[in-house]
N, C-alpha and C positions, 0 to 999 in steps of 0.2 A: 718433415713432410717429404713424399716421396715425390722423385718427378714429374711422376704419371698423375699424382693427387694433385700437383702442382698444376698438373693441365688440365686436369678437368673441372676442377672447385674453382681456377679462378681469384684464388684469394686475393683482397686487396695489397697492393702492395706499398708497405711502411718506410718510414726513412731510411732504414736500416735493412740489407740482403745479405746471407751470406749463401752462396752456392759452395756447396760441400761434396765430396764424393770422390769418384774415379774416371768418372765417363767424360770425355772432354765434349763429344757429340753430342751429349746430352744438357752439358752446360752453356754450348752455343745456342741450343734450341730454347733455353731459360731467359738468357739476352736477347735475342730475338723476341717472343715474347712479354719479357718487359716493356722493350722499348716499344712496339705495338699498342700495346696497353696504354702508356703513357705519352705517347706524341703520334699525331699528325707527321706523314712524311715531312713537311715544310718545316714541321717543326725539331727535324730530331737534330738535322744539320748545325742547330746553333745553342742548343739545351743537351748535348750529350758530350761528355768529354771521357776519352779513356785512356787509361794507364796500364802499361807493365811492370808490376809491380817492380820487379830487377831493374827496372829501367831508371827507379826513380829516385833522384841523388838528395832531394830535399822534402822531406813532407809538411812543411809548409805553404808548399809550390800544390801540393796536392789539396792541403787542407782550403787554398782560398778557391781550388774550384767549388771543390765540396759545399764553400758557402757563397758562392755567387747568385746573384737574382738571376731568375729565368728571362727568357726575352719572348716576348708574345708565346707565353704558354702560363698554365699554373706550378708548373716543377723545375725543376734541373735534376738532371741524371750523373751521376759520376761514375766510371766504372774501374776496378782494377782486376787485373788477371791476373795469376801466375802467384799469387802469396803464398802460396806453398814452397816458393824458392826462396825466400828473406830468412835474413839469418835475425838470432834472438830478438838482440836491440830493436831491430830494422821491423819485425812483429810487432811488439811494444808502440813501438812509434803509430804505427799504420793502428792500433788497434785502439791508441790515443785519439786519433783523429775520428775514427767510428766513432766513438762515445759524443763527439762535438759537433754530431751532423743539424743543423736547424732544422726545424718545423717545415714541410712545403718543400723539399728535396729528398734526393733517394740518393746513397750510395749502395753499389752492389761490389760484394770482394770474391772474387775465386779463388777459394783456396782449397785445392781439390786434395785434401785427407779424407780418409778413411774418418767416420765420425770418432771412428774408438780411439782413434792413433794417440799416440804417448806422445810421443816425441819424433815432429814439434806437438805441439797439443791443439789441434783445431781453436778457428778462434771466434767458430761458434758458441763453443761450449762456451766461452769466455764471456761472451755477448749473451747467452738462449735466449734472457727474457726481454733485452732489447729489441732484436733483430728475425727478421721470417729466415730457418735454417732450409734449404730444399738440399736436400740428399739427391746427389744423382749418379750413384754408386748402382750398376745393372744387377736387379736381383734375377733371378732366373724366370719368373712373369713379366717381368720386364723387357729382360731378351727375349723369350718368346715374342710380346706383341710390338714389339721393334720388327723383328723379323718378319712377320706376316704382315705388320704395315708395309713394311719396303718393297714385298713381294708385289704388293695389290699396286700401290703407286707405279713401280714397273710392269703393269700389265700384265702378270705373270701369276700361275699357281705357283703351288711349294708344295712338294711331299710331306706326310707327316715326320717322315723319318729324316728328311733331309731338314726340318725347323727342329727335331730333337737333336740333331747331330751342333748344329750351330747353337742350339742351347747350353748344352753341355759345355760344349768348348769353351769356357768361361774365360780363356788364356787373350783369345784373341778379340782385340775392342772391336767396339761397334763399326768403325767405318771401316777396318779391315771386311767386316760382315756385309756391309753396306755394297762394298768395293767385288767382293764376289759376287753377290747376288746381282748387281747392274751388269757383268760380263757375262753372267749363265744368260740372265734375260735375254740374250743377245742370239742365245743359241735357238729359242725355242718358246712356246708357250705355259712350258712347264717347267720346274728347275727338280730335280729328282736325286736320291743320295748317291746313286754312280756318279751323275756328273759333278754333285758338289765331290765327291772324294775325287776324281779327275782334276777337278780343278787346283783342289790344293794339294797335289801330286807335284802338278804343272808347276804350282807356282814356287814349291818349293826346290826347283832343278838348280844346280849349283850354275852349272853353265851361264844359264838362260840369266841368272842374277850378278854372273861377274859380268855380263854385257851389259846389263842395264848399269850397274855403276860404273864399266870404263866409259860407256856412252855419254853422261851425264857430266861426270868429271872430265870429258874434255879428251880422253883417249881414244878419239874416233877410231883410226885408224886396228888400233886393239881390238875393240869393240866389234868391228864387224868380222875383222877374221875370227874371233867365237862363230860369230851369227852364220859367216859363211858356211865356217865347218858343221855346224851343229847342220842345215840347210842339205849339203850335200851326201849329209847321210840320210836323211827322210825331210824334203824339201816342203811337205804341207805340214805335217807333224809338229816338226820342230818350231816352227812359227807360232805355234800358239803358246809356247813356255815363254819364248824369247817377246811378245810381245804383252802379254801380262807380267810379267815383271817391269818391262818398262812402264806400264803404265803404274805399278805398285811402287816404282822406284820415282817417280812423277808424282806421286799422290805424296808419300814423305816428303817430299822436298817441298811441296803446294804447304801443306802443314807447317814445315819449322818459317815457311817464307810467310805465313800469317800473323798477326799481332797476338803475341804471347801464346804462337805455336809451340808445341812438346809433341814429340815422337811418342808413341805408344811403349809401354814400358821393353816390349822385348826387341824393340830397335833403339834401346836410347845407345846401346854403343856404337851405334853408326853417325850419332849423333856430330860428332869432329869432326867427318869425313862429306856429312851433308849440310852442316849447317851453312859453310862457304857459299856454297851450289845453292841454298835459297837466297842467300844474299844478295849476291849475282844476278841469280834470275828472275828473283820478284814474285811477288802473289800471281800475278795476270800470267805471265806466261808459263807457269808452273803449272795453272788449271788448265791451259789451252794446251800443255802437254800431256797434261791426264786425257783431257778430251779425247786429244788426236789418236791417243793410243788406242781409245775403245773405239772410236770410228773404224780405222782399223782391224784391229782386232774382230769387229763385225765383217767387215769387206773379207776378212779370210776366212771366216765360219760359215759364211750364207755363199761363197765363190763368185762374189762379184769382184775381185782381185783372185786372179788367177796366178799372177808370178810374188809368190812371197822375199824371194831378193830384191825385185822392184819397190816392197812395200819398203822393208829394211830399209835399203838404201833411201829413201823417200823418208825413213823417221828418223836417220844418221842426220840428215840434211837439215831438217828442221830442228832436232838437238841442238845442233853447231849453231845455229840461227838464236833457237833460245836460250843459250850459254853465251 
């Protein structure tokens, strides 16, 4: 089952989940869902327990959540992420446990392969007829009505051509897409294919992203003399690379500082150099750095911030703060 069927059909859902695919976006939106379906706010806090799969040193420890009674509800919920990172045995074991879930509970496992993948070998196919598989691997009508969703919920048109240009690009995930399209909104009523190719011009400046990592990392000082220099040569211009990066360089770090967050494939080698920096910083204030950035980043597109080294030095500040 595809994601989208996933959303709309409804199906009930059985002891047994496996969330399959590529799209990490898209498998947060499937947990959410679930857990919606099956509890009452009141009730998620004491019937949901979740696991990173890496995280987890004994799966017996996992197997007696998996058969615990509910407390004022009809289910319990278990959940594991990240099983796409266990090695052989460590699969086996976890996949032991799926086969022994009771009657009247639900576990769900992320384990985001490719359904065809070899090796390791999903472990859905290992389960099919036990377990509901949702695939949530972005086929290209998928991205599409991803895309025109996000538009509409930001208040925004979209070009035809600027939603075929993010179709195509199939390289880059969804919240990378997501993450553009909330800072064009920013700019206007419309998001259009000059300014989507502006924008990832922008964001790919080399500059603009050695400051966002010496910032983050701690190298304030570093960091702003990029910001200065890059400033003193086109003082409004420049502002808008150097502060989309940091917001993109905030969004990564928001990600690995999540429970059983992964970097999008074409930053996992950044991966050593950020995983620290979410440690550090935590969920909470990794998002409230994303935020700040695109506040920001509005105040100098609309010219309600007039001195963009004021703003810098005003995001240096609060870096240091959330580091």
């Amino acid at each position: 089952m595809k994601f989208y069927e996933f959303v709309e059909k409804k199906p009930a859902i059985p002891k047994l989940v496996l969330i399959e695919g590529v799209e990490r976006l898209f498998a947060d939106r499937v947990l959410e869902a679930i857990e919606e379906r099956l509890f009452t706010p009141a009730q998620r806090a004491l019937n949901v327990e979740r696991f990173v799969a890496s995280n987890i040193e004994a799966f017996g420890r996992l197997e007696a959540a998996v058969c615990a009674m509910p407390f004022l509800a009809t289910t319990r919920l278990t959940i594991v992420r990240g099983a796409q990172e266990l090695r052989v045995q460590q699969r086996r074991d976890l996949l032991a446990v799926a086969q022994r879930v009771p009657d009247g509970n639900v576990l769900v496992i992320e384990d985001l392969l490719a359904p065809a993948s070899k090796r390791p070998e999903p472990l859905g196919k290992q389960l099919a007829a036990q377990a509901l598989r949702i695939d949530v691997s972005p086929t290209a009508d998928a991205r599409e009505r991803f895309v025109r969703e996000s538009a509409a919920e930001l208040g925004v048109k979209i070009e035809p051509a600027a939603v075929s240009a993010l179709v195509k690009n199939d390289d880059a995930d969804l919240v990378a897409v997501r993450t553009d399209l909330a800072k064009l909104a920013l700019l206007g009523d419309k998001i259009t294919l000059d300014a989507l190719l502006g924008e990832s011009l922008a964001s790919g400046d080399a500059k603009a992203y050695h400051f966002a990592g010496a910032l983050l990392e701690g190298r304030r000082k570093e960091a702003l003399a990029i910001a200065f220099e890059l400033l003193d040569a086109d003082p409004r211009g420049a502002a808008i690379p150097l502060i989309s990066a940091l917001a993109n360089e905030y969004n990564l770090v928001w990600e690995l500082a999540r429970e059983g967050g992964q970097l999008p494939s074409r930053y996992r080698w950044r991966e050593r150099a950020l995983r620290p920096i979410a440690k550090q910083m935590g969920e909470r204030r990794a998002r409230l750095g994303f935020e700040r950035a695109l506040r920001c980043f509005e105040a100098i597109v609309t010219g309600r911030a007039d001195d963009p080294r004021t703003v810098l030095a005003l995001l240096t500040a609060a870096a240091a703060g959330a580091s």
